[in-house]
N, C-alpha and C positions, 0 to 999 in steps of 0.2 A: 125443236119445232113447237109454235104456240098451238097449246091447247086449252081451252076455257076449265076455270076449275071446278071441282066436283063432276066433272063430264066423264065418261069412261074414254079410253085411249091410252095408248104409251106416247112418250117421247123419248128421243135421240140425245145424250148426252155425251158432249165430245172434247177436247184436249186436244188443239194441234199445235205444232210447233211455226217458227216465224213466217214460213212459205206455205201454210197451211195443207200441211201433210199430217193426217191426221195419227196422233200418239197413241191417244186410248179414248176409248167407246165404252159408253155404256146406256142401258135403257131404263127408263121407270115409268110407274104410273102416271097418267094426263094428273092425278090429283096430289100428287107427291111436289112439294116446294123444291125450286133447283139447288137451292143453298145445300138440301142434304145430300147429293149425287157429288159433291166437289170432293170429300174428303178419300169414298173410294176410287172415283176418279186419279186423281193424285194417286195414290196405293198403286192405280194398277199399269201407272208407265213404264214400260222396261226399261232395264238398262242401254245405254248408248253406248256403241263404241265410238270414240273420239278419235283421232289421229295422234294424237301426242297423251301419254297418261292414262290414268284409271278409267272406267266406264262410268258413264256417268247415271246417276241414279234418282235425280232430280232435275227437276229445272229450275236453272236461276233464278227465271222474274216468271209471273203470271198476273194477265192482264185478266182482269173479270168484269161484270156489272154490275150496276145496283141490287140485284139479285141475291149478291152473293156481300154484302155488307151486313157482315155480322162480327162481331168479337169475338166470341171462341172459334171461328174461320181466321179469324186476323191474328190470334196468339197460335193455333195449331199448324198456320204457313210459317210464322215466325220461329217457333221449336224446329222447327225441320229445317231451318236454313234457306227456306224462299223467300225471295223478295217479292209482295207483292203490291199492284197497283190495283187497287179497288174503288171505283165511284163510291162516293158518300151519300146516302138517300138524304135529299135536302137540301145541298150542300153542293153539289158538281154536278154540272149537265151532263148526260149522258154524250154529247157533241166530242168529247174529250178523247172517249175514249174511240171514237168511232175511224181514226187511223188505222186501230190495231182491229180493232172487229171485224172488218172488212173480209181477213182472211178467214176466220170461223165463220161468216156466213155463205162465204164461196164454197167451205167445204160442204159445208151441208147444204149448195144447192146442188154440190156435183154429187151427194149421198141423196139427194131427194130425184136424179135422174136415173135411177135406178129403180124398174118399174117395182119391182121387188117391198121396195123400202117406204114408196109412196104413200102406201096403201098396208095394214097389216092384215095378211091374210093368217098368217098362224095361230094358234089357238095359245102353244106354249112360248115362253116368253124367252127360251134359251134358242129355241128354232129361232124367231124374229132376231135375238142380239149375237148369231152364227151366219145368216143373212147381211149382217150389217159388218160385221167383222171381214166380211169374203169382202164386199163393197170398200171398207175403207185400205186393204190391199190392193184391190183393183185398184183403186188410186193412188197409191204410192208405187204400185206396176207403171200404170202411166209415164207419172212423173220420172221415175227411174229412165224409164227408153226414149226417153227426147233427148 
């Protein structure tokens, strides 16, 4: 969620996979740069179980924005064996990527109808990302029963 910098607030930080069911959530300060939310983001996706073979423990490619173009982000996806596709500040419109985007902002409109999440009424910030957590199962509840 945009928030102006140096403002107080938190935001929603999130990982979903290609149908945008969300992987992994997490929250930080309105003043905190998103570049730094990516690395434990990554850390904290579980395991998959796959149909055929080992669980998977990674994701293959990861799609990001300009946001997230940095070089120790582009060597430390590289160490781990992901592929990723990162807009280049200066260099690529952000138009590019907005096929893939599409699904992360869907999800966080269906995590923004959630009166819950709208609005941060908690004080502590493990209540708020317990809140958000319940929310992104209700979403994959959803998705599951169709």
């Amino acid at each position: 969620m945009s928030v102006d910098r140096g403002k107080y607030g938190s935001k929603i930080h999130l990982i979903t996979e290609r149908t945008g069911l969300p992987l992994s959530v997490a929250i930080s300060g309105a003043n905190l740069h998103d570049s730094q939310a990516l690395i434990p983001l990554v850390q904290g996706i579980p395991p998959i179980r796959s149909r055929r073979g080992p669980r998977r423990r990674k994701p293959a490619k990861l799609h990001a924005d300009k946001g997230y173009d940095y070089s120790h982000l582009r060597r430390w996806l590289r160490r781990r064996g992901i592929q990723h596709r990162i807009a280049r500040r200066g260099v690529e419109s952000s138009q590019r990527l907005g096929r893939y985007r599409w699904t992360v902002e869907r999800t966080m409109a269906w995590l923004a109808g959630c009166r819950r999440l709208h609005r941060r009424y908690e004080r502590k910030a493990e209540h708020f990302l317990a809140f958000a957590s319940i929310a992104c199962t209700l979403i994959c509840y959803r998705r599951l029963a169709k």
